[in-house]
Structures are given as C-alpha cells and as structure tokens.
C-alpha positions, 0 to 999 in steps of 0.5 A: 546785568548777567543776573537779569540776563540769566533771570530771562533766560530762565523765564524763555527756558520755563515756557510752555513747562506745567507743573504736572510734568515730569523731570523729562518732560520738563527737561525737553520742553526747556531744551526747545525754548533754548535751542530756538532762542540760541538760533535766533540770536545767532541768525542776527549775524547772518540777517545783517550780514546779507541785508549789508551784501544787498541779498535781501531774499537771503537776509529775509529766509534767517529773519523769518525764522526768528519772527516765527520763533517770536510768534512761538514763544508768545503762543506758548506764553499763552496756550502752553502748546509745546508740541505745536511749537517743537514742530514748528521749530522742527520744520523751520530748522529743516527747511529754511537752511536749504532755502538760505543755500539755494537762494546764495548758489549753492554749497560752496558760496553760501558756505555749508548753511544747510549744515544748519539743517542736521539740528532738525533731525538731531533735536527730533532725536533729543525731543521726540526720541529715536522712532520720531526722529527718522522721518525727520532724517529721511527729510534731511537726506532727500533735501541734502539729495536736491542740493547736491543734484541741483547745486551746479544749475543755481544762478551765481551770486555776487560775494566777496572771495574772502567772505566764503571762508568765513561763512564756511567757519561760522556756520561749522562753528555756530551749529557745532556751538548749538549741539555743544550747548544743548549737550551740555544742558541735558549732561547737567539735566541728567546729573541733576537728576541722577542726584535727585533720584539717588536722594530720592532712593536714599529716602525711599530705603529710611521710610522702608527701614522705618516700617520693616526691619532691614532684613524683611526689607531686603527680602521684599526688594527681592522676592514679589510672594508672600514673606511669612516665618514661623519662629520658634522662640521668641520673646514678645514685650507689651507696654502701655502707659498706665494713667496716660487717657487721664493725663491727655484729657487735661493737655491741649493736643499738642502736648499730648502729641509731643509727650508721646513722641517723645516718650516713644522716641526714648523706647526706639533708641532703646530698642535700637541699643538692645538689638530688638525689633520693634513692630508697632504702636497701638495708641499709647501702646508699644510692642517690641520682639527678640529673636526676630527677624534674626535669632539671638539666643539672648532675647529674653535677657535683651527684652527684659533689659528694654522693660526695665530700661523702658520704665526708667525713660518713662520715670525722668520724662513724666513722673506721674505716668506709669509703665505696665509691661508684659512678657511672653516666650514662644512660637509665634508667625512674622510676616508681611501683611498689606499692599499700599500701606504694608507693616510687619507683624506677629501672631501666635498664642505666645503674642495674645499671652503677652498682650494679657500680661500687660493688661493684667500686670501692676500700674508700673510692673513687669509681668512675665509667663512661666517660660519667660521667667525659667529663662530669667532665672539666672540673672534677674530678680523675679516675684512669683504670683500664683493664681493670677486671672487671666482672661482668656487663659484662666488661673495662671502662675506668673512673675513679676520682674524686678530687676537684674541680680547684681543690681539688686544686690549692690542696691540692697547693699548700700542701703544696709551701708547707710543704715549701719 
C-alpha cells in the first residue's frame, strides 16, 4: 500500500517534467507538483470542517482551490504547461486564503488562515527566484494592509469558542508542516545534486587525465593561453606491431579490436610502471616520451626498460606478432593543440628520427640513434650498425638494443652451465 501510494506520488511529482530539463528545472517543476498536491490534501480538513459549521461560502473558497489544482494537474498531464500552472497555483495561494478570512470575520475568529498566503511569495522565491518573487510579496503586503485596515468592520460569524484556538494551531502548524516538507525536498534535491556533480567531476578529471598528463591537465584548469615547452632532453620511443595488417585481415573485427586493446592495455601499465609518458596511438602504432612533461635524468634507461618490456608483453599475448621499436634523444616541442577535442603532443627533429628508427628497425628489434645509445652504454647491451638508409636522414650509424648487461650476462652464463 505505502509503495503504491509512493509510486503516485512520483507520478503527480514527475508532471509537467521533460526529459530536456535540467536537474534545476526539474527540481522546481517537481516541488510545484507537490506543494499543490500537499495544499490540497490538507484543505480537506477545512472543506469539511466549514461544510459541518454550515459556512458553506467558507468551505467553497478552500474547495475551490483543490478543483483548480485538479484541473492544473490534468492540464499539465496533457499540455506540460508548467509555467501557466506555477502561476496559477501562485495566484490561488495568495488570494484565496485572504478571501477564507474575510468571509469567517477576520484575523482572530478564522484563526490566522491568511497566513497560508506567505506560501505565494515564498514558493515565487523558490520557483521563480529573487526578482520574481517581489511582486508577489508587494502582493502579500497590500492584502495583509486591507485585512488589517478592514478587520474591525467585517460582520461576525457564529463559531464555537473553543475552535479558535484550534484554527490558530492548525493553520501555523499546517503552513509551518508545507514550508518544512518542501525545504526538506530541495535540502535532499540539493544533496543529491552535490553527489551527482562530485561523480560527474570525479569523471570529467579521469577523461582529462586519460587525454594529458597530470601536470599539463593542472596547467590548463589554470591557465586559458597556449600551454607549449620547449624540452631539451628527451627520449622518444616509436613502436608498431610488425605483421599486425596481415593478422587483422584474416580475424572478424572484433577480435582484431580486442587483440589491440589488449595489446595496448599491457603497454599503458608499462608505461605506468616506468614512470613515462604516453602521447598516442597511431593505428597500431604506439608512441611513448621520458622526460616530459617532468624531467627525469634517467629517461633513456626507463624508455629502453619499456622497449624491452614491450616486447616481452607482446610475445605472451601473440606469439606470431612482432614488435619493431625505435628510440630517439634530444630536443623536442610539447604542447597542447585543438579545442573541442584536444591532445598532448610532440615535435621536433629528435620525434622524426625516432619514428624513421622504427620504421627502418628488424621485425622484432629495437633501433636507437648515436645520442640514445651513448646514454645506454653503461648498462645495456647495444649492436652497432654502420651505414643504415635512413629516409630522410641519409646514411646513419645506429644500434640495436638487446637488452640490459646483467641479464645478458647471467643468460650467457646458464646457458654455458648447461652445456658443460
């Protein structure tokens, strides 16, 4: 029974409400609905209560009202005209009370009903907002003026003693019980919409984080010109998936999107691990930078820690793909290009060379540049190449990383220990 009565509340509360408005839109138009429908289910009490003391004038002023809020909740149901139907009620809020006292004698004998009034003003407060709701208390104001000026030549109506006190309780309680309900609802609307916007921010900041890094995201909450630096050192790493066009021509495209995905999803987290920077895709292409947008002296050592941890991810998820990886040091540009659909960035000669390192490195090798390897030098195995074509750069001396010392060379050692 309380569910079904709930459910048509709800449904009362909901008319008028169009799925293009906003959270405050809808609020309002909600709060309306149940102002309206609360009024009229307490001016049962004094429908009732007048038609049993035979003021019958009296009982049709509150009745009245709840056969204009009827007509209201139909013409919403089938026009959605909320605006005709807040002003409306407004009117019959402000007037009808005053119209009750008159027609009992007065303040004192009809026990303060044009207190019920105020709501008029107040609700034009809450719905309408400050500007809109003036005219409204101007209203209230000259109206309370009139009774008071004419309270003492209204003709007296015949009502028990001790019913007076009565009427005074139940209309300061009654309007007192109105404004508490609605201010609760807008107190929990207001909440509700406090979480929702906290979620919603909470979102907004992973998409942000999930396009720019945390700092260039921080620098464009807080700065509205172009965000560019020019770094000085920095390693750039190219990979693409050799082999991978022929492997997606022969599997249904979603396979093909989830091997990428997943393939992909294995190079974030390593990127993650290593403390780099990712800046995009490129088809099945991946691009990754050290040293920015926050310097690291160690960047080439974490960039060729990612290559040869790259490869590996790649071998136990598909062992018929191969990883071609390319490495570049140097200076470069980062920055912040587009508007609607923004992303972070690179450019620079020392981002061209490490794209060409990649495209002219082995299926399944890492290729680096004369600067990268002099940083390498110490602690990974490099195998120099003269004279590689390069397009573009012309004849070059490269290097192909194989992997750091003291792995090679505990590897180098096992392997001699199982052959003697």
């Amino acid at each position: 029974m309380l569910v079904r009565f709930r459910r048509e509340v709800d449904r009362i509360a909901q008319l008028g409400v169009s799925g293009r408005d906003t959270t405050e839109e809808r609020t309002y138009k909600e709060a309306v609905n149940l102002s309206a429908l609360i009024m009229s289910v307490l001016a049962c009490f004094w429908v009732v209560t007048y038609a049993l003391l035979g003021l019958w004038l009296s009982a049709a002023i509150p009745f009245t009202f709840q056969l204009i809020t009827l007509a209201g909740f139909i013409f919403l149901a089938r026009t959605g005209g909320s605006v005709a139907f807040r002003r409306c009620q407004l009117v019959c809020m402000l007037l009808l009370p005053f119209l009750l006292q008159w027609s009992l004698g007065g303040f004192a004998v009809s026990g303060a009903v044009a207190l019920w009034a105020v709501t008029a003003p107040f609700g034009a407060l809450t719905f309408s907002g400050a500007k809109a709701a003036v005219p409204w208390f101007f209203g209230f104001l000259v109206l309370l003026g009139i009774s008071a000026a004419t309270d003492s030549l209204l003709p007296d109506v015949d009502m028990p003693s001790w019913l007076i006190p009565v009427f005074f309780f139940l209309n300061v309680g009654a309007v007192a019980l109105t404004a508490f309900l609605l201010l609760q609802y807008f107190v929990r609307a207001r909440e509700r919409a406090h979480v929702d916007l906290a979620a919603e921010r909470e979102r907004s900041e992973r998409l942000l984080l999930n396009v720019l890094p945390a700092s260039i995201a921080d620098r464009l909450k807080r700065e509205s010109g172009v965000i560019a630096d020019r770094c000085q050192e920095v390693s750039v790493l190219f990979a693409d998936l050799a082999g991978f066009t022929p492997t997606a021509e022969r599997l249904p495209p979603e396979e093909v999107v989830s091997l990428l995905d997943g393939i992909f999803s294995d190079f974030d987290e390593l990127v993650a691990q290593h403390g780099l920077e990712k800046i995009k895709t490129i088809g099945d292409g991946y691009m990754v930078a050290g040293a920015v947008p926050v310097y690291v002296d160690d960047h080439a050592e974490r960039i060729a820690d990612l290559a040869l941890a790259m490869q590996d991810a790649v071998r136990a998820r598909e062992p018929a793909l191969g990883l071609r990886i390319g490495i570049d040091t140097g200076p470069v540009v980062a920055g912040v290009i587009g508007r609607s659909r923004f992303g972070y960035d690179l450019w620079g000669d020392t981002v061209n060379t490490a794209s060409r390192m990649e495209s002219h490195a082995p299926a399944g090798g890492i290729q680096v540049t004369e600067r990268t390897a002099a940083l390498l030098a110490d602690g990974f195995e490099l195998e120099r190449r003269d004279q590689v074509e390069i397009k573009g750069k012309g004849s070059m001396t490269t290097y192909l990383l194989l992997g750091r010392r003291q792995a090679l060379e505990i590897g180098e050692a096992f392997r001699e220990a199982r052959g003697a």
